[in-house]
Backbone as a ProteinNet text record, in pm:
[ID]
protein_1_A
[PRIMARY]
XXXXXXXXXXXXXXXXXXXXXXXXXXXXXXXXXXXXXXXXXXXXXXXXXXXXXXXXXXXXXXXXXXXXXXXXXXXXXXXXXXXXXXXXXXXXXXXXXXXXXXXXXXXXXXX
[TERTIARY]
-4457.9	-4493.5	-4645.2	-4699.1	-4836.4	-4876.3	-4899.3	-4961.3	-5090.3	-5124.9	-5306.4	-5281.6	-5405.9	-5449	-5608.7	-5615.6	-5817.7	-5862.6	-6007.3	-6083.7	-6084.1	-6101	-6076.5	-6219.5	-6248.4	-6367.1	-6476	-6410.9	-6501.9	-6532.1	-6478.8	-6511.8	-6634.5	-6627.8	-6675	-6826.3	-6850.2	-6924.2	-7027.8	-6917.4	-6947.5	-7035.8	-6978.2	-7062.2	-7137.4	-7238.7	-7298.7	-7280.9	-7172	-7141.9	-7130.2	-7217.2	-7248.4	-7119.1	-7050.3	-6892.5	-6885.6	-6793.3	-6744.9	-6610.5	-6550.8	-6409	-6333.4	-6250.5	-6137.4	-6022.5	-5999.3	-5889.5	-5804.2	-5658.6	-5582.7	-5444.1	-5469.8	-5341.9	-5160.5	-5106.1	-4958.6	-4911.4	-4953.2	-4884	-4892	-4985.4	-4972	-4920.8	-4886.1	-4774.4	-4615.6	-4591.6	-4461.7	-4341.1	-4314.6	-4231.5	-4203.1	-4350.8	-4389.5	-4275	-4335.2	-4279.1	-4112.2	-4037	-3867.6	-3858.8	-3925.7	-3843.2	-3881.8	-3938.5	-4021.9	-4071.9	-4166.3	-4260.3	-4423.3	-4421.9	-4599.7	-4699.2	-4676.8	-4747.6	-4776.3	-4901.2	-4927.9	-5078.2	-5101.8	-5242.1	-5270.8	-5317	-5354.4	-5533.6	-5602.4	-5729.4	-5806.2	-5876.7	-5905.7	-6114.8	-6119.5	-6243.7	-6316.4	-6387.7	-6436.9	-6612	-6659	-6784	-6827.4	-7004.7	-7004.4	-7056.9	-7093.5	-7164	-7077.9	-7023.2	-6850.5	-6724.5	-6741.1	-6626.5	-6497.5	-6530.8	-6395	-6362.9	-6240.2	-6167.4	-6194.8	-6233.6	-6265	-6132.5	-6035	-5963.9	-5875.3	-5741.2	-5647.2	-5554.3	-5523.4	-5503.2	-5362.4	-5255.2	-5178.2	-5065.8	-5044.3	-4981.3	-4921.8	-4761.7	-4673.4	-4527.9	-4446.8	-4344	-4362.2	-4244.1	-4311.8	-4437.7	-4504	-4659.5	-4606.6	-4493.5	-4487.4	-4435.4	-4404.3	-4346.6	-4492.7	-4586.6	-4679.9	-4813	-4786.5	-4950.7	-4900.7	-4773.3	-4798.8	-4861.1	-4933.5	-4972.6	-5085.7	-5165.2	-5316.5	-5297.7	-5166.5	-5142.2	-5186.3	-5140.6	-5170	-5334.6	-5333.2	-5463.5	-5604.6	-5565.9	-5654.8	-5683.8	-5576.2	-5561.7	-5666.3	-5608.4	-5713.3	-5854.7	-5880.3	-6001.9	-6031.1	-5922	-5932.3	-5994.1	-6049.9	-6107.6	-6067.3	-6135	-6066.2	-6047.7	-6122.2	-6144.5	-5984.6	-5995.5	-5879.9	-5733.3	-5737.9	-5603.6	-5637.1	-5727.7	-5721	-5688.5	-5709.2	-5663.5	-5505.7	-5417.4	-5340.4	-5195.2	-5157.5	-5022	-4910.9	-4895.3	-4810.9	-4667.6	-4566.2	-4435.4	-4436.1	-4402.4	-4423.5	-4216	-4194.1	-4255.2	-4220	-4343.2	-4339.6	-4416.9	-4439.1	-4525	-4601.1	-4602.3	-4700.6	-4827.3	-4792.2	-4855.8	-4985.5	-4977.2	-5096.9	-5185.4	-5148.7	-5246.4	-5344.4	-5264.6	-5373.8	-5425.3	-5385.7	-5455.9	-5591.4	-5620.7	-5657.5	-5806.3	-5739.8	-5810.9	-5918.3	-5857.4	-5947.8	-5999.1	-5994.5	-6129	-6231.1	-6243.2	-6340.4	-6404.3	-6320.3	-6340.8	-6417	-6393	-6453.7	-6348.3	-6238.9	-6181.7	-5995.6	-5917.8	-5807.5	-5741.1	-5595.6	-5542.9	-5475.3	-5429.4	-5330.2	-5392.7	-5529.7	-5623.8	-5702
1925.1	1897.7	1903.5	1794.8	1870.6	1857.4	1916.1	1946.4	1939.2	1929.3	1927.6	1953.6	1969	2020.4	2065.7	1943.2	1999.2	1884.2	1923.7	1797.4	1829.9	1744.9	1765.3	1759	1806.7	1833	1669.5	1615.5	1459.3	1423.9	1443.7	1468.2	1547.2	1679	1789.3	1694.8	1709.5	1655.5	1510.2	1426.3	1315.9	1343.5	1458.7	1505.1	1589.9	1654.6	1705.7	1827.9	1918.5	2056.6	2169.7	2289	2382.3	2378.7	2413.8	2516	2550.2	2661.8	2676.7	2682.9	2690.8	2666	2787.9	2818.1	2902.3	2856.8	2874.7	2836.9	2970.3	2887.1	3047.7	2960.3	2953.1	2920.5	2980.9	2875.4	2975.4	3050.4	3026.4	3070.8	3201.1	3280.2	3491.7	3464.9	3476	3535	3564	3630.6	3689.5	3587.7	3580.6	3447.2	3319.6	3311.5	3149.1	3148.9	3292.5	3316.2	3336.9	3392.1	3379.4	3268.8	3163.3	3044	2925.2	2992.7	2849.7	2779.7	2804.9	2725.8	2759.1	2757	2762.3	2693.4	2542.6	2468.8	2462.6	2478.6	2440.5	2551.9	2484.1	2573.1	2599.1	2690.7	2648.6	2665.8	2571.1	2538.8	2586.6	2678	2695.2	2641.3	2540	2536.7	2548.7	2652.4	2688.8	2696.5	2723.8	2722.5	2857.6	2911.6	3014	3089.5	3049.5	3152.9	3223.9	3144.6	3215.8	3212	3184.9	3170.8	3109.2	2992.2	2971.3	2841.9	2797	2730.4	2586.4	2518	2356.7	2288.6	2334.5	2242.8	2340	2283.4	2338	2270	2303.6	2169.7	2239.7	2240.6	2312	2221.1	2257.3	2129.5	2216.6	2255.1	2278.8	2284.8	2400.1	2462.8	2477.5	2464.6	2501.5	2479.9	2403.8	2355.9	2346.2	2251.1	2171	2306.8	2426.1	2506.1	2609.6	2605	2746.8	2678.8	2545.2	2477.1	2509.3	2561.5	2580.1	2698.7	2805.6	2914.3	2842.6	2736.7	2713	2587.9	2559.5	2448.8	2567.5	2621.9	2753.4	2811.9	2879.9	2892.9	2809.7	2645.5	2560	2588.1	2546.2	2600.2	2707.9	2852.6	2904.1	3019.5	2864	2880.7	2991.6	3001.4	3156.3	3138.3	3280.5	3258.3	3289.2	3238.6	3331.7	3406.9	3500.6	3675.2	3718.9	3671.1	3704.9	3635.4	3548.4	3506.2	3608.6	3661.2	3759.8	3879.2	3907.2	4072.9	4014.6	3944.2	3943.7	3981.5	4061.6	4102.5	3979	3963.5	3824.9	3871.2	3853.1	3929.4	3913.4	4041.9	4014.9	4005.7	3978.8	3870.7	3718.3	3647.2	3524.1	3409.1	3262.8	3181.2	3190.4	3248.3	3246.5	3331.4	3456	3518.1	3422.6	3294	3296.1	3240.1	3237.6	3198.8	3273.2	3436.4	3584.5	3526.2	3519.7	3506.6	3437.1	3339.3	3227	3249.5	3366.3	3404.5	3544	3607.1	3715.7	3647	3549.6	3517.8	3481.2	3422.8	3399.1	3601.2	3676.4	3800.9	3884.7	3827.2	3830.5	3913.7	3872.8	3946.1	3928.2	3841.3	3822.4	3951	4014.8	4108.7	4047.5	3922.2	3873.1	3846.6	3828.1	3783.5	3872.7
1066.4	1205	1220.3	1357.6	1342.3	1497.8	1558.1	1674.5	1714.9	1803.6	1871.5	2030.3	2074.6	2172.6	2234.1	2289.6	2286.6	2228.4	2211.5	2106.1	1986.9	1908	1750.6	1689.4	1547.2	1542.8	1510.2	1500.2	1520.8	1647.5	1759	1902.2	1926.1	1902.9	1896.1	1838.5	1739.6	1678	1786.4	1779.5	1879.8	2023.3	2087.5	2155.9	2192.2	2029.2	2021.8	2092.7	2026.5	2109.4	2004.8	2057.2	1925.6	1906.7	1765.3	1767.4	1611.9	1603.3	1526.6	1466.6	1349.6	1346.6	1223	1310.5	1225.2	1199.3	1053.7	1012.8	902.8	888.5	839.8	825.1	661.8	615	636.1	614.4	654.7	527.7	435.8	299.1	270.6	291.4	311.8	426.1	528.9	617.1	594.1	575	577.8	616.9	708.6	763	721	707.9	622.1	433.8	415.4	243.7	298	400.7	405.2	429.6	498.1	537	454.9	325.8	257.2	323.7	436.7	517.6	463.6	341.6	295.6	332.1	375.8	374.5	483.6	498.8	691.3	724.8	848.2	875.9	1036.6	1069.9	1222.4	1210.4	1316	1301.1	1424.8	1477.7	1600.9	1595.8	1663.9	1741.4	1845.6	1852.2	1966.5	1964.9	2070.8	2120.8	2077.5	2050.2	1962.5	2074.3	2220.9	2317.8	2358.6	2462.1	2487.6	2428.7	2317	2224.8	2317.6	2381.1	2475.5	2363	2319.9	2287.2	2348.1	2243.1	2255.2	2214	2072.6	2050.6	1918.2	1894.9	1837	1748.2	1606.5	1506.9	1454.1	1453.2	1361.4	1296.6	1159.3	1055	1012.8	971.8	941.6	1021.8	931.4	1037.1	1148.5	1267	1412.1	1442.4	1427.9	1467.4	1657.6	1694	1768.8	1887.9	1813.1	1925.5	1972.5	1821.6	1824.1	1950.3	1952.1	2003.5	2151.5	2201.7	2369.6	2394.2	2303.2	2352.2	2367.9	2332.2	2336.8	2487.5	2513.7	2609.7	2753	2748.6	2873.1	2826.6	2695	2666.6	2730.9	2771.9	2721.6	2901.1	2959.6	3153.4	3193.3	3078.7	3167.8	3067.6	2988.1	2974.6	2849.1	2764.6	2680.7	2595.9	2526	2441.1	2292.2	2186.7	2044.5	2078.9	2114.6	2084	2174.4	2281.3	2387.4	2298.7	2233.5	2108.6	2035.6	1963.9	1816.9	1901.2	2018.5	2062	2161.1	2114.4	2166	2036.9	2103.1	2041.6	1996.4	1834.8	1833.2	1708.7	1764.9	1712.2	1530.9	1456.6	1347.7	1301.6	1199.7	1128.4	1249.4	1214.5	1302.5	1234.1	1235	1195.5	1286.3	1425.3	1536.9	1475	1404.5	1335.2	1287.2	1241.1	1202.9	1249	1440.2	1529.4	1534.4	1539.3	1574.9	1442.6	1325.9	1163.3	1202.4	1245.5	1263	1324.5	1501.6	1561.3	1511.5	1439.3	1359.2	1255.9	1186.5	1151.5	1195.7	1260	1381.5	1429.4	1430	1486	1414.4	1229.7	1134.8	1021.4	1034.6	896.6	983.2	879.1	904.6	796.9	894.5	796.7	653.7	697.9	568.3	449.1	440.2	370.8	287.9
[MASK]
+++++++++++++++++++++++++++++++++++++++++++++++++++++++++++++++++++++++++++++++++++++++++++++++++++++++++++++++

């Protein structure tokens, strides 16, 4: 599956907007390894002042169910930091949204 949400980073780019990007494979997560879902990633780009969320890329398992937390996210304006300090059910593939979001925070646990 692959999902989006936001601008993508050739956009980003296109209109000359600082950002940076976190990414966080599915393959160490727990969930990912019971359901043979390895393959896949979620991609978070965001802005580096306020770290608010420009855009959201995710390619695997459940991509198509995990991208509505960033569909509400995108409404009201959140930021990484506010995804990496949010509580996300273990074991889960959602898991590697928070993954995703603590790098950006500077250090993912699965990793």
């Amino acid at each position: 599956e692959i999902a989006s949400i936001g601008l993508t980073e050739e956009k980003v780019k296109e209109q000359k907007l600082e950002y940076l990007v976190a990414k966080f494979p599915f393959a160490p997560m727990p969930k990912a390894k019971i359901e043979d879902a390895t393959v896949g990633f979620v991609k978070i780009i965001y802005e580096p002042k306020y770290r608010e969320i420009l855009g959201v890329h995710i390619v695997g398992a459940s991509a198509t169910e995990m991208i509505s937390e960033f569909a509400l996210g995108k409404v009201l304006e959140t930021t990484v930091d506010e995804i990496g300090h949010t509580i996300h059910p273990h074991p889960t593939l959602s898991e590697t949204i928070a993954e995703a979001a603590h790098v950006a925070l500077g250090g993912a646990i699965h990793m």
